[in-house]
C-alpha positions, -999 to 999 in steps of 0.1 A, spaced: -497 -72 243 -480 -102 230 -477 -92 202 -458 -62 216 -435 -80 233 -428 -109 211 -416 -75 183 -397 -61 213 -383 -92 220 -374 -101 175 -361 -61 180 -332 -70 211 -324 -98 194 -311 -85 161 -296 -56 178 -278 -84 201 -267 -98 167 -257 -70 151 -236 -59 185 -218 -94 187 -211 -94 144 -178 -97 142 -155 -65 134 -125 -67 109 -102 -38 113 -86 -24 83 -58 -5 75 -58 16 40 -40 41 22 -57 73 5 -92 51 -1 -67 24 -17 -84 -7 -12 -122 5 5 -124 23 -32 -120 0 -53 -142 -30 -35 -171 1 -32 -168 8 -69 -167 -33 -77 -197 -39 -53 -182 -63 -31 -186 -48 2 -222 -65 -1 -236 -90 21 -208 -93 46 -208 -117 72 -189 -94 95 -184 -50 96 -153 -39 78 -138 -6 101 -120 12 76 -90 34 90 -73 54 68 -32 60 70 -11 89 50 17 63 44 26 25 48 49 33 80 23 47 103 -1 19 92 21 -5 102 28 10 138 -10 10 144 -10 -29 132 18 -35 159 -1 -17 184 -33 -38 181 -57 -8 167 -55 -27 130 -56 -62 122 -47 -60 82 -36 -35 54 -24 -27 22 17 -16 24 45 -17 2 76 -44 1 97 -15 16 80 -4 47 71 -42 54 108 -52 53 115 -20 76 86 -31 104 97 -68 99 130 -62 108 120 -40 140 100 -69 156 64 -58 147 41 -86 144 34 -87 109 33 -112 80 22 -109 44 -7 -128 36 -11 -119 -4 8 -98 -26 2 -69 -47 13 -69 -84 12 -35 -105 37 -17 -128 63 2 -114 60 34 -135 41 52 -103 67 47 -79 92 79 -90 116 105 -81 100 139 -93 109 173 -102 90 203 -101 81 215 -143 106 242 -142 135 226 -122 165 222 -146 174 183 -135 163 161 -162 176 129 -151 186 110 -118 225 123 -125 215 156 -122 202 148 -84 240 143 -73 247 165 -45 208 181 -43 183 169 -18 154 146 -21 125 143 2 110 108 15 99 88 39 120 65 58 118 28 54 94 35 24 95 25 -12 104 58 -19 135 55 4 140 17 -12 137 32 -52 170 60 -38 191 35 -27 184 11 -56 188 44 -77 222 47 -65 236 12 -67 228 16 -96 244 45 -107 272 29 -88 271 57 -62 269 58 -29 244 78 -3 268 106 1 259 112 -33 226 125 -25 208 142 5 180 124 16 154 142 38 133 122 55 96 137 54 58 117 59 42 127 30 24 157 41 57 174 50 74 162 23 46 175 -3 52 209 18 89 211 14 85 196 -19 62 227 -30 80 257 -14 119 243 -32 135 237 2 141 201 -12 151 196 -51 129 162 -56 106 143 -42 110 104 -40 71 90 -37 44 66 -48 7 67 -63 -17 84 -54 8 110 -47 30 107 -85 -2 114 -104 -17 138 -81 16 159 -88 21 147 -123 -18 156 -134 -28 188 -111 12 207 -113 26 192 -141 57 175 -120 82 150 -140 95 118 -134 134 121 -136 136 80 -127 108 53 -117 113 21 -102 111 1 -137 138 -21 -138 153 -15 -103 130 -28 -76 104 -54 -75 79 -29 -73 56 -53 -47 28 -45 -20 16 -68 2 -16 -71 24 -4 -79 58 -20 -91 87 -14 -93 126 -5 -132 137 -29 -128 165 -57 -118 133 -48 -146 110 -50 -171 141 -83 -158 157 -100 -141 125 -90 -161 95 -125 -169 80 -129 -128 85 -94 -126 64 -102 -151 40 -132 -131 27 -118 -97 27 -89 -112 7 -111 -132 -16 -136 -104 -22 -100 -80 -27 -86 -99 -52 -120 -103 -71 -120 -61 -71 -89 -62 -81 -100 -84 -114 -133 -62 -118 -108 -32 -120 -84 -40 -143 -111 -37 -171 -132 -6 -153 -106 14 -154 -129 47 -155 -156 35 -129 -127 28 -101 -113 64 -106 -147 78 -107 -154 64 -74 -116 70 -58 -118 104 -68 -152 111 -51 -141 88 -16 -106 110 -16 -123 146 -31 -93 147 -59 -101 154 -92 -109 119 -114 -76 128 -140 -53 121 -112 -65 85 -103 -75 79 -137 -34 86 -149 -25 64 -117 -48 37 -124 -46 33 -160 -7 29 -162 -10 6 -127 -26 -24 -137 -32 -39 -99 -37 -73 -92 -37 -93 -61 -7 -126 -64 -7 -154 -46 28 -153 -20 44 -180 -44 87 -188 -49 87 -152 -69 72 -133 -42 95 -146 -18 128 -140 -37 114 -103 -44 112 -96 -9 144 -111 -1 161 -87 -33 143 -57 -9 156 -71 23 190 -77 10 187 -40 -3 185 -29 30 208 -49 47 235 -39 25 226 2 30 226 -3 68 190 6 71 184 -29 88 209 -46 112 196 -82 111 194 -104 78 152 -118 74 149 -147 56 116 -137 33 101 -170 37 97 -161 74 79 -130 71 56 -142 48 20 -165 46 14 -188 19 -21 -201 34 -41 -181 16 -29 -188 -21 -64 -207 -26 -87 -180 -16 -65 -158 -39 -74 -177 -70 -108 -176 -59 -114 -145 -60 -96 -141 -95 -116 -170 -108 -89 -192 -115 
């Protein structure tokens, strides 16, 4: 009998525990970041429950973080600017490094345009406030053009992959997973990528309500990020294999996105900071913010030392 209760009693207990464990809430994009720490094995052994939501694109992420349903996630520069600049509560608490060749404008195989000067007058499809909108209008400064030069449509994703498909739009202005998913499975083209014309950064961002009252939580999940990050750069095959399966897409498309990406997590250091500021000063001067940020407001340097943690500096 007291044996019975004293395994009852062992059995309440560590469902109390489990019950109180504390939950960190986080945002991702198409398996993004949940992929890659699954296929480095360093989801194991945490001292709190990761609740992975997923997002289509950086934008609605970012509402959902202003709301209160996320705490952190995985955006681009673009998007971040955008959200900073309409009050959300957001700041970036490590940056994202990779090469710039998967953000692109593309053309269907048989369209006629072969370069960004053939896109004068035609439309192109994008998200608002996204990198996809920033690599346009850093497109056509540089062309020494100006918006009127182009139509831009602005689509989520979904409905931009639609109109993109059926030829009511003439390009598509987008990011990875989505580049080599129409690169590898319909044989699209780059016509421009965002080599040499935008800092090409992501950033994990966090509520200031999440870094104040769930910053050991944080620390981890950055720490254990970056050191997936590390693992992946050199399992190249292993990280697709297991993206491909989380996101049901064929392993070629994550294996062209991931081989040519070369991720790392950064440290918000001086370059960050005067990359985000090139992006905000982007913006400011197209009219798609009203108020001038300062990038060293928006951003977190705290967590530089778990950051080189997890890389093993």
């Amino acid at each position: 009998m007291m044996r019975s209760i004293l395994v009852a009693g062992l059995l309440l207990g560590a469902i109390a525990s489990a019950d109180a464990q504390t939950i960190l809430r986080v945002g991702d994009q198409k398996g993004n970041s949940q992929a890659v720490m699954e296929a480095a094995g360093v989801l194991k052994d945490l001292p709190y429950r990761i609740e992975w939501k997923e997002f289509p694109a950086a934008a609605p992420l970012l509402e959902a973080l202003g709301a209160g349903a996320i705490e952190t996630g995985l955006v681009g520069d673009a998007p971040f600017t955008f959200a900073a600049a309409a009050n959300v509560p957001v700041k970036a608490i490590a940056a994202i490094r990779q090469s710039r060749d998967g953000l692109a404008v593309l053309v269907q195989k048989d369209s006629p345009i072969r370069d960004f000067e053939g896109l004068r007058g035609k439309k192109i499809a994008t998200g608002r406030g996204s990198i996809g909108h920033q690599l346009i209008l850093a497109a056509l400064e540089s062309k020494g053009w100006s918006t009127s030069d182009v139509q831009i449509v602005f689509l989520a994703p979904p409905d931009a992959k639609v109109a993109y498909t059926q030829g009511s739009v003439d390009a598509w202005s987008t990011w990875e997973p989505y580049v080599s998913q129409e690169e590898v499975l319909f044989q699209s083209r780059r016509v421009i990528t965002a080599e040499g014309i935008t800092p090409g950064l992501g950033f994990q961002v966090a509520a200031p309500n999440a870094i104040r009252d769930k910053r050991p939580e944080l620390e981890d999940f950055i720490r254990r990020l970056t050191a997936a990050r590390a693992w992946s750069l050199s399992n190249v095959g292993a990280y697709a294999d297991t993206w491909g399966r989380l996101m049901g897409i064929p392993p070629a498309v994550p294996l062209n996105w991931l081989s040519r990406a070369k991720i790392r997590v950064a440290p918000i250091d001086d370059n960050v900071v005067a990359d985000e500021q090139q992006t905000i000063d982007l913006y400011f001067r197209s009219g798609l913010i009203k108020q001038k940020l300062n990038a060293a407001d928006i951003v977190d340097r705290s967590f530089s030392a778990v950051i080189e943690k997890g890389a093993g500096l």
